[in-house]
NUMAR-427562 format. One record per residue: residue in three letters; x, y, z of N, C-alpha, C in turn. Coordinates in steps of 0.2 Angstrom, whole numbers. Atoms other than C-alpha are relative to their C-alpha. Layout:
REM NUMAR-427562
  code    n.u    n.v    n.w   ca.u   ca.v   ca.w    c.u    c.v    c.w
   ALA      X      Y      Z      X      Y      Z      X      Y      Z
...
END
This chain:
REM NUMAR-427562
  code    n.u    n.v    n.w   ca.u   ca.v   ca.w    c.u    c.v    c.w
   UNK     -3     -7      0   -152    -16   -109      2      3      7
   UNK     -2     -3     -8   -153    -13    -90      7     -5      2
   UNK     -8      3     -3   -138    -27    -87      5      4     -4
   UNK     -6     -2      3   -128    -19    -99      2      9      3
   UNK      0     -5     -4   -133     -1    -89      6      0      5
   UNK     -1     -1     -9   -129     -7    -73      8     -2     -1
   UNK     -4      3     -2   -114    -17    -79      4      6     -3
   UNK     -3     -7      1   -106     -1    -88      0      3      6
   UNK     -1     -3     -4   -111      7    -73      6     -1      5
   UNK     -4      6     -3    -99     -6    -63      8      3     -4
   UNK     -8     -1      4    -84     -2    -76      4      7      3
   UNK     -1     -6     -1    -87     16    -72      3      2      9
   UNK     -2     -3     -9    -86     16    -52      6     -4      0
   UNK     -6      1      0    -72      5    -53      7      4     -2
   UNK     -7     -8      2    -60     17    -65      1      5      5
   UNK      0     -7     -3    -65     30    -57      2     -2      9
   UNK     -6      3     -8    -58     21    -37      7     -2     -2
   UNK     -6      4      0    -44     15    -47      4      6     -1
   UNK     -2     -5     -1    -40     33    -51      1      5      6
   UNK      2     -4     -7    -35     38    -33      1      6      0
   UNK     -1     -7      2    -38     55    -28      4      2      9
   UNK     -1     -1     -7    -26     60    -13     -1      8      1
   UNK      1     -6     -2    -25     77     -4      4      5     -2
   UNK     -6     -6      2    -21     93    -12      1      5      6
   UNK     -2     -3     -5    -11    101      0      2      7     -2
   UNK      2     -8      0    -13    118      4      8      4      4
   UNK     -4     -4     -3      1    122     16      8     -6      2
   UNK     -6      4      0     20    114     20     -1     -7      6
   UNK      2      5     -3     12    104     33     -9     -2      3
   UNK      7      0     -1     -4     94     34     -1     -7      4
   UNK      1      3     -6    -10     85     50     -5     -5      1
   UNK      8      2      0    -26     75     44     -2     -4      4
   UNK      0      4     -4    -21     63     58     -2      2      6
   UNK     -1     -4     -7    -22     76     72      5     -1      7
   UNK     -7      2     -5     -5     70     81      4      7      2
   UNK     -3     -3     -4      2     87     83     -5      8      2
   UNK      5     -4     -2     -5    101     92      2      6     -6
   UNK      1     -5      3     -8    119     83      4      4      0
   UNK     -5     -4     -2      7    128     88      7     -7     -2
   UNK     -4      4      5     18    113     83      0      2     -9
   UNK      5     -1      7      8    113     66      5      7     -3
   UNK     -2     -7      4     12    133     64      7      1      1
   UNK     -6     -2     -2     31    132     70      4     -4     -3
   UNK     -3      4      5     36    117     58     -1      1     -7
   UNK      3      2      5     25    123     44      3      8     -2
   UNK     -3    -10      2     35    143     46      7     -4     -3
   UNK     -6      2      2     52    132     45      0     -3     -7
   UNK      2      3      5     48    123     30     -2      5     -7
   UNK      2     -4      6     40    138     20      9      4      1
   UNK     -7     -5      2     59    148     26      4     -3     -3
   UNK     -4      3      3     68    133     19     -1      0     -8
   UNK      3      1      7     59    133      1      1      9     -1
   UNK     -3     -8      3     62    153      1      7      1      0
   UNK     -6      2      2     81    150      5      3     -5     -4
   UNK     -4      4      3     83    136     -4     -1     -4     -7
   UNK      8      1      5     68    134    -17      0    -10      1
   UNK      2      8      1     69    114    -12     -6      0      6
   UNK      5     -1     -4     51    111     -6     -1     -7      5
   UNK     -1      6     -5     49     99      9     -9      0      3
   UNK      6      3     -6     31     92     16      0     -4      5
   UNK      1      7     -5     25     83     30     -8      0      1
   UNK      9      1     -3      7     75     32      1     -7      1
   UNK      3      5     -3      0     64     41     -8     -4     -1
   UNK      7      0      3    -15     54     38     -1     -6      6
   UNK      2      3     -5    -26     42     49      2     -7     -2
   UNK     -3      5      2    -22     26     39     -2     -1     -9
   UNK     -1      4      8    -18     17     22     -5     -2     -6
   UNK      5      6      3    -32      8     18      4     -5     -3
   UNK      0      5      2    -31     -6      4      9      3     -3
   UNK     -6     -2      2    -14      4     -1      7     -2      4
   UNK     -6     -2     -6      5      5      5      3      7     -1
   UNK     -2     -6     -1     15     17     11      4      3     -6
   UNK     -5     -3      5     26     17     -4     -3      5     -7
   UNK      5     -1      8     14     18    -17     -4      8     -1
   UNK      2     -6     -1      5     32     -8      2      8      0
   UNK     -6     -5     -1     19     43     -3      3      2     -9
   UNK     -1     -4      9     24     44    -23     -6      1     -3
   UNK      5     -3      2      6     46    -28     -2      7      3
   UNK      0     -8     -2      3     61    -16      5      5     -3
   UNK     -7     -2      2     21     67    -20     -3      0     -8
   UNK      1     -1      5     17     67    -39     -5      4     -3
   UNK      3     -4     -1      2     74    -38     -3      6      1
   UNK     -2     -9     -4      5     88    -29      5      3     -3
   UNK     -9     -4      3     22     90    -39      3      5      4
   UNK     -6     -3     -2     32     93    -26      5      2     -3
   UNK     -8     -3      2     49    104    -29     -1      1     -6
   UNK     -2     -2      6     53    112    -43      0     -3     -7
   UNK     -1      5      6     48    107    -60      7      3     -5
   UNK     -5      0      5     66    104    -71      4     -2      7
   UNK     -6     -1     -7     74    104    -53     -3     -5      3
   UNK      3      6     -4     63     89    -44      3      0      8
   UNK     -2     -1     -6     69     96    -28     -4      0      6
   UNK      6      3     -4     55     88    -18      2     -5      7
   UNK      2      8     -5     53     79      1     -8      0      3
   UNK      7      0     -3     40     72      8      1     -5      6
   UNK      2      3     -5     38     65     25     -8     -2      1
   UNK      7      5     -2     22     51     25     -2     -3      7
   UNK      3      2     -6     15     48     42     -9     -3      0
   UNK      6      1     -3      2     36     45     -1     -6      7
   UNK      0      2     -5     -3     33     61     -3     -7      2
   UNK      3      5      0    -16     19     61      4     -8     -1
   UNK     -3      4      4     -3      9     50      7     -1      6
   UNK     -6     -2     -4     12     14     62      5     -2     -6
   UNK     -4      3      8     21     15     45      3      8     -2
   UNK     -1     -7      4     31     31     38      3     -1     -6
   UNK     -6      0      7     42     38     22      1      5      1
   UNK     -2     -7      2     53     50     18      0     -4     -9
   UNK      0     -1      4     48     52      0      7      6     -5
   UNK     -6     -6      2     64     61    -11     -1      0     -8
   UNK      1     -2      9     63     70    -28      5     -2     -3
   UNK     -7      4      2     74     64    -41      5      6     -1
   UNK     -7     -5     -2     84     81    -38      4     -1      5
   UNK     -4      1     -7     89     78    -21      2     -9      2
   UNK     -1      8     -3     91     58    -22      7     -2     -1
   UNK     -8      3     -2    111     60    -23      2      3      4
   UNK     -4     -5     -7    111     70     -7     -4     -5      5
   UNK      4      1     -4     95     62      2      0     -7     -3
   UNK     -2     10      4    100     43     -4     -4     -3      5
   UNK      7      5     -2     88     28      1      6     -3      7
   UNK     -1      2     -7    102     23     15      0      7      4
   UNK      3     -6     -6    101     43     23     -6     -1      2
   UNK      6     -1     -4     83     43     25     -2     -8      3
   UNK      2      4     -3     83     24     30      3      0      6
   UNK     -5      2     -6     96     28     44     -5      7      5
   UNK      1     -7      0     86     46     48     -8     -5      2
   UNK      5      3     -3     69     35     50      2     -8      7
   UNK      0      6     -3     78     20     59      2      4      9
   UNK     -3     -4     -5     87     30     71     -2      7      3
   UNK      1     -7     -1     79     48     74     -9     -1      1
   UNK      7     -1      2     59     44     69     -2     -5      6
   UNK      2      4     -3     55     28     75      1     -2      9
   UNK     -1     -1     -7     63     27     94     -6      5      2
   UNK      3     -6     -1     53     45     96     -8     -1      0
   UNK      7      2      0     37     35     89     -3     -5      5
   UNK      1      6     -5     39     21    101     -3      1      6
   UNK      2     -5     -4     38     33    113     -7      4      0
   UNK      7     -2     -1     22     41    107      0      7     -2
   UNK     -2     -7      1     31     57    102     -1      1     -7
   UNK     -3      1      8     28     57     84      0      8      0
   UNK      0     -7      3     29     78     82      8      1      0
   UNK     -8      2      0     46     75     89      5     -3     -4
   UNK     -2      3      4     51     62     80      0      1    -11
   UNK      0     -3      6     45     71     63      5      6      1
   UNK     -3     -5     -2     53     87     70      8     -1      0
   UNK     -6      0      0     70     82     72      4     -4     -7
   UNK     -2      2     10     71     71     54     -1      5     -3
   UNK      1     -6      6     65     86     46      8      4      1
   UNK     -5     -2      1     80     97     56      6     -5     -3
   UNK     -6      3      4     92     83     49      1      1     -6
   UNK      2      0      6     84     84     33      3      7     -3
   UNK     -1     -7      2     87    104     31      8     -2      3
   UNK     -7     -1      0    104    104     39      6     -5     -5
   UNK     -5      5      5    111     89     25      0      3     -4
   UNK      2     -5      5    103    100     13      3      7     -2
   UNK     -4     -9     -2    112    117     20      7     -3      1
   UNK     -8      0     -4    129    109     28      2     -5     -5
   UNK     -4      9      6    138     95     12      6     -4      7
   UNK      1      5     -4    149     93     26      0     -6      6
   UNK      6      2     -7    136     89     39     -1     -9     -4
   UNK      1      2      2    131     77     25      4     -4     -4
   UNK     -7      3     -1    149     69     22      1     -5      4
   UNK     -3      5     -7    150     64     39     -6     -5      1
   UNK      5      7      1    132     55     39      2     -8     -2
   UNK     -1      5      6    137     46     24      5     -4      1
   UNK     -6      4     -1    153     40     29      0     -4      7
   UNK      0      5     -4    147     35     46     -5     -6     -1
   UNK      3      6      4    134     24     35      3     -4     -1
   UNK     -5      6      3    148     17     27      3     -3      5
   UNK     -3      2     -5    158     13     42     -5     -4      3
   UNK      5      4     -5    143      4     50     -2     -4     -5
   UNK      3      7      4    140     -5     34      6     -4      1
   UNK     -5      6      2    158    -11     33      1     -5      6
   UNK      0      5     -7    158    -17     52     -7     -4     -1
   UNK      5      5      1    141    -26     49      0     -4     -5
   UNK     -2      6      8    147    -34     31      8     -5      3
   UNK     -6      2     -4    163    -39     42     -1     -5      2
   UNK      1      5     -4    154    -48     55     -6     -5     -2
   UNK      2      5      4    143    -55     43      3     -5     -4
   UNK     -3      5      3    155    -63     34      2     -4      6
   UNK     -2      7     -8    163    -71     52     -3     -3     -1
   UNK      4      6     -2    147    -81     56     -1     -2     -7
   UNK      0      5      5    145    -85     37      6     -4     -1
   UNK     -8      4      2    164    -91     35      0     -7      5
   UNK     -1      5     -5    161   -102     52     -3     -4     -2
   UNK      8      5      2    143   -109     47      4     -3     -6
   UNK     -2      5      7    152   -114     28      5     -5      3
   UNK     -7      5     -3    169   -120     39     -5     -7      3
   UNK      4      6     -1    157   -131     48     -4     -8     -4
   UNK      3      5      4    148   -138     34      8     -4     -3
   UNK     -7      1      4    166   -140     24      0     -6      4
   UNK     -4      6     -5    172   -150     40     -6     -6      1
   UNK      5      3      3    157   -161     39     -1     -4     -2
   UNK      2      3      4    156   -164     23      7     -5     -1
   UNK     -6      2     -1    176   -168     25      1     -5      2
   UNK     -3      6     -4    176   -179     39     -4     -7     -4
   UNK      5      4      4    162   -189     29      4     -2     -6
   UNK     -3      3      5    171   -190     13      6     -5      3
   UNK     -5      4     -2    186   -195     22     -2     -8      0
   UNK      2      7     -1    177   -211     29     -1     -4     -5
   UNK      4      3      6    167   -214     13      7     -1     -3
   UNK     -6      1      4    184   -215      2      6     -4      2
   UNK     -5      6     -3    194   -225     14     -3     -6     -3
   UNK      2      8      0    184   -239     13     -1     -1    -10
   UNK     -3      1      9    184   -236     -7      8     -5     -1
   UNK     -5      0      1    201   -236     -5      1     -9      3
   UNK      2      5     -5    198   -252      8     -3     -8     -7
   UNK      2      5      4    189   -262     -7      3      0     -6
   UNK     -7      2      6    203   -260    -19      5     -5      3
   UNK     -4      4     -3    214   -266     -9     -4     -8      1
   UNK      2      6      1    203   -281     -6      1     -5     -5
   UNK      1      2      4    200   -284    -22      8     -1     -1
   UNK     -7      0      2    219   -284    -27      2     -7      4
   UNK     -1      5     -4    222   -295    -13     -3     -9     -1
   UNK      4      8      1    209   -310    -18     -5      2      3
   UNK      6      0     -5    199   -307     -3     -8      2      0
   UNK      4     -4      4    187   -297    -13     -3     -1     -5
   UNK      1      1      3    176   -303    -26      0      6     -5
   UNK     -1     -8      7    179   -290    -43     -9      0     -1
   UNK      8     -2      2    158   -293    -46     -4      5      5
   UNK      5     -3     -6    153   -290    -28      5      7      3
   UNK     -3     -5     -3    168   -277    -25     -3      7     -4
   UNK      4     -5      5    162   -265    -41     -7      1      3
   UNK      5     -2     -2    145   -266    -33      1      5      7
   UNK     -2     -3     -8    152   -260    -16      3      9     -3
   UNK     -5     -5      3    163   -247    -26     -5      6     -2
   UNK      5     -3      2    148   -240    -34     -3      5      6
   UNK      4     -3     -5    137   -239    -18      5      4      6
   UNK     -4     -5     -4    151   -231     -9      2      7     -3
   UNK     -2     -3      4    156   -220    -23     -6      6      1
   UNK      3     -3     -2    138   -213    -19     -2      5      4
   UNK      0     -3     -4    140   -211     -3      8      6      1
   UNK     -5     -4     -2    156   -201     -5     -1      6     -3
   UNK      2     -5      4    147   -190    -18     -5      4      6
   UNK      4     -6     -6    134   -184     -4      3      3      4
   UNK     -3     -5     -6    146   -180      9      2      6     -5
   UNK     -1     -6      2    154   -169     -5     -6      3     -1
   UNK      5     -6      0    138   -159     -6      0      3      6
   UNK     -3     -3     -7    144   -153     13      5      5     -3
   UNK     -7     -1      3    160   -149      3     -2      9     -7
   UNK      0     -5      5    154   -140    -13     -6      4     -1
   UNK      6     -7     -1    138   -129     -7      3      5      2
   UNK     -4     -3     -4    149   -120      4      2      7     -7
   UNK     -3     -3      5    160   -114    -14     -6      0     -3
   UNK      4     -1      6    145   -112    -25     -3      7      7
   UNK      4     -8     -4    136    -98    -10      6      5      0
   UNK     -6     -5     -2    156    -91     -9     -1      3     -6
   UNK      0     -4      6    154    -90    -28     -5      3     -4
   UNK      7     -5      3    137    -83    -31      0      5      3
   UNK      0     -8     -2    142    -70    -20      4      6     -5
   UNK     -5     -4      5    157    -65    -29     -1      1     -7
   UNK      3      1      6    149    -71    -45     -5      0     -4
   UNK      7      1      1    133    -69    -48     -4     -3     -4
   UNK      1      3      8    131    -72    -65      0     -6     -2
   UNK     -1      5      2    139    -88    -65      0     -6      7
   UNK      2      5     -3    133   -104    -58      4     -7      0
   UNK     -6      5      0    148   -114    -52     -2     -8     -2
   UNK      2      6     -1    137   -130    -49     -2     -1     -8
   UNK      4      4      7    128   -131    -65      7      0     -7
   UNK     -5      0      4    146   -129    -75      2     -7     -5
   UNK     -2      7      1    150   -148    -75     -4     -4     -1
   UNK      7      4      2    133   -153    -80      0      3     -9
   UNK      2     -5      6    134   -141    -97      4     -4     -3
   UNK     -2      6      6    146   -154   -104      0     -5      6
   UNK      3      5     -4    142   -169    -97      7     -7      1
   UNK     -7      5     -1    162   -179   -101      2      4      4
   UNK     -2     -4     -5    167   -168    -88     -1     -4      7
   UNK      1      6     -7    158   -180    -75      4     -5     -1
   UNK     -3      8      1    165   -196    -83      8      2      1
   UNK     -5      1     -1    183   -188    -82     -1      2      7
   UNK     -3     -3     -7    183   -183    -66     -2     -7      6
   UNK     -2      5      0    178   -201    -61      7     -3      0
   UNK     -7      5     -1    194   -208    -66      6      1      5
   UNK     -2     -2     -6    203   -198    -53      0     -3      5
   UNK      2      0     -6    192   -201    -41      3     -8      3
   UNK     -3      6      0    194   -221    -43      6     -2      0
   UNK     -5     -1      3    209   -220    -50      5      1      6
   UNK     -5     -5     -6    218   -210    -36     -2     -7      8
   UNK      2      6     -6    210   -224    -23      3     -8      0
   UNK     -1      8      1    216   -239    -33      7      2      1
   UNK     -5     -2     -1    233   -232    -33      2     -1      7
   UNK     -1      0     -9    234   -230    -15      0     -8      4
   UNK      1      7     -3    228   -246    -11      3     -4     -2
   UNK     -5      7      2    240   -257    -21      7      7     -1
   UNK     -8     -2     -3    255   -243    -14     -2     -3      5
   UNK     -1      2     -8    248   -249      4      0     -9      0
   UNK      0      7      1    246   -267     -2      9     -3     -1
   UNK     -9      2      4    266   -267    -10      4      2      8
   UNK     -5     -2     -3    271   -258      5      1     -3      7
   UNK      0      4     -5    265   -270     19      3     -6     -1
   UNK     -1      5     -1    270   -284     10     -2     -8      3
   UNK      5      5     -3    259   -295     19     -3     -7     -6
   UNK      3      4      5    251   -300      4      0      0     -6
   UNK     -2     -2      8    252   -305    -14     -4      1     -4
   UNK      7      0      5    242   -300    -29     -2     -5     -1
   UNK      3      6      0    229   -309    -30     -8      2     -3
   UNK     10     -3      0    210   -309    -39     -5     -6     -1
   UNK      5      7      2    196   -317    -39     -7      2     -2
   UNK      6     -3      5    180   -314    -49     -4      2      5
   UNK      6      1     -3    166   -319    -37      1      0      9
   UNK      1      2     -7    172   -326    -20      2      5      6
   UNK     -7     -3     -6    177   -317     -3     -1     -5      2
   UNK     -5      3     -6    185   -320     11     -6      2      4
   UNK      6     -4     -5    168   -319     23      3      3      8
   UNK     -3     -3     -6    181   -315     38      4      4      0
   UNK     -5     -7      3    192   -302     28     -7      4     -1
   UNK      6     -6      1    174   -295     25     -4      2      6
   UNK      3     -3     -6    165   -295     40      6      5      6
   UNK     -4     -6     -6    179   -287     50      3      7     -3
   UNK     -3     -8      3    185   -274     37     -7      3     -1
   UNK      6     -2      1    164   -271     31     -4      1      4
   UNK      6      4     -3    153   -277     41     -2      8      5
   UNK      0     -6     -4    153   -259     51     -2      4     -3
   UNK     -1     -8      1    158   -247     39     -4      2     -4
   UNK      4     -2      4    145   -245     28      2      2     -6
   UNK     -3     -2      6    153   -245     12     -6     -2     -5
   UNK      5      3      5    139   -255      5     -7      4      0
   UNK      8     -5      0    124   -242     11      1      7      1
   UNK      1     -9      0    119   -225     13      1      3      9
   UNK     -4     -1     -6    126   -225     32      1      5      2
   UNK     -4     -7     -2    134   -211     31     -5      6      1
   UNK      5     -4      0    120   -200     29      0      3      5
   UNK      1     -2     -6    115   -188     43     -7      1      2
   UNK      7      1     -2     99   -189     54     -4      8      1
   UNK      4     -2     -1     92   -177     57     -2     11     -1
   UNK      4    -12      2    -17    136     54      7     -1     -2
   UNK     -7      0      2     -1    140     46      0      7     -1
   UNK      1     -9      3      8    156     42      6      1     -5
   UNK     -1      1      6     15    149     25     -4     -3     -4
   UNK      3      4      3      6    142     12      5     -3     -8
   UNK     -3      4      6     12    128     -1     -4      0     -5
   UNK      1      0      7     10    127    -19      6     -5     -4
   UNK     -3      6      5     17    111    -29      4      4     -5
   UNK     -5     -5      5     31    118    -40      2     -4     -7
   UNK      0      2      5     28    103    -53      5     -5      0
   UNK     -7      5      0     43     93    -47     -3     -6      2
   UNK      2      8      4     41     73    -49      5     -4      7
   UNK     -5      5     -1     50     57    -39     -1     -7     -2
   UNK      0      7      1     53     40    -43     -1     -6      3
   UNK      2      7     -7     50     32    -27      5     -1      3
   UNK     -7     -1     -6     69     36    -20     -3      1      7
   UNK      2     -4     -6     68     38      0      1     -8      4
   UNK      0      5     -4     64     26     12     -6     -2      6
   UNK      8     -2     -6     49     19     24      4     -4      5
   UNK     -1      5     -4     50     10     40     -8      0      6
   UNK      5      1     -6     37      4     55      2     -2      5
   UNK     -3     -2     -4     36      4     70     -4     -6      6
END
């Protein structure tokens, strides 16, 4: 009866830590951290109660000493819910999250204001305005000057026009110059994988011609064909990663490589090309030299027609391969978010 006490007891403390209880906030900014002085506190916490009387969108800022076993994000929407920021119907809530210990923030956004105050505004607003000012050591600053961004996107559309468009303009110069060094890095591979097939495929084309000539036994030249056939398939993987990364960009849904596996006579006809297009060539360069006439032989070479066209190129192995105090006080208006907003550290 006492295990069963004690271990009931155990269910009970659990629940009840799993039910966090964070801080009900009493006024537009709370400082539990102690990061700004007293006169900051009541000059941040008067602008914030005029903007919620002008504007009824309600905005906090707290601080706290750290995280614990939690993150920032999890927190920042449970405090934010909680307290039901901003207007209930209207979810016109922000919330700036500061914790010191963690060197970790968030601007928390309601789901009213999360098509003015979007996750790249408050990421560019903490990356650029917050964090510098924290490096520094300035965090009242650093909140001080996010908050006026915050209130004037909020007041001025646009103030918060011109944001957004130099967002976008920084995104498309950064998706720009990403694609360069991607195009270069795939050209690389491509050329690569190119010059390698080249090789690998001559020498195919090298053991048809043999074989057509005599010099080349059809037993031993098929085994060569094979093992070269191999290696000309690896170099194309240089060749065809490249277009499967270009095409999971463009096309996410569909997975270029796995196509030709999904029916599987699709490999054996694209063989025939392959061989096909090398046997060709080699009995045009055979007719066109004239040197010599057709000729076959099942088993035997020519061990000096092999050693001097083979004997290097590695047609037969895997060669090719490569090595290596306030004077406002707040009141939660019942409004909700969904975890819009954005955190960064520092």
């Amino acid at each position: 009866m006492l295990k069963k006490t004690f271990f009931l007891f155990l269910l009970v403390s659990f629940y009840s830590n799993a039910q966090q209880q964070f801080y009900e906030l009493r006024d537009y900014v709370t400082d539990s951290a102690d990061v700004f002085t007293p006169d900051q506190v009541l000059d941040l916490n008067q602008r914030l109660s005029d903007f919620e009387e002008k504007t009824t969108n309600q905005f906090v800022v707290v601080t706290i000493e750290e995280l614990g076993f939690d993150t920032i994000e999890s927190y920042a929407n449970g405090l934010f819910n909680q307290n039901g920021i901003g207007q209930k119907g209207k979810d016109n809530g922000l919330l700036i999250l500061f914790s010191e210990s963690d060197r970790e923030v968030r601007i928390e956004v309601g789901y009213g204001l999360e098509p003015y105050i979007t996750d790249a505004v408050a990421s560019r607003i903490i990356r650029n305005t917050m964090i510098p000012n924290f490096k520094e050591g300035d965090y009242f600053k650093g909140v001080n000057e996010a908050s006026n961004q915050l209130i004037q996107f909020l007041n001025d559309p646009d103030a918060l026009a011109e944001f957004k468009q130099e967002i976008e303009d920084d995104g498309k110069k950064g998706q720009f110059i990403s694609y360069v060094f991607m195009g270069i890095f795939l050209l690389i591979f491509i050329s690569v994988g190119g010059f390698f097939f080249f090789k690998t495929y001559k020498n195919i084309i090298e053991v048809f011609r043999g074989i057509f000539m005599g010099k080349l036994g059809v037993v031993p030249g098929l085994f060569m064909l094979i093992a070269g056939s191999f290696s000309s398939v690896f170099s194309l993987v240089f060749v065809i990663v490249p277009l499967v990364v270009v095409s999971s960009i463009y096309e996410p849904d569909r997975v270029l490589l796995a196509e030709p596996f999904d029916e599987p006579s699709v490999l054996f006809w694209l063989l025939v090309p392959f061989f096909g297009i090398a046997a060709i060539i080699a009995f045009v360069k055979l007719k066109i030299s004239g040197k010599e006439d057709l000729s076959i032989s099942w088993l035997k070479n020519d061990e000096t027609y092999y050693r001097k066209t083979f004997s290097s190129s590695g047609t037969h192995s895997f060669s090719s391969g490569s090595s290596g105090g306030s004077s406002g006080s707040f009141s939660g208006g019942g409004g909700s978010s969904g975890g819009g907003g954005a955190s960064g550290s520092w």
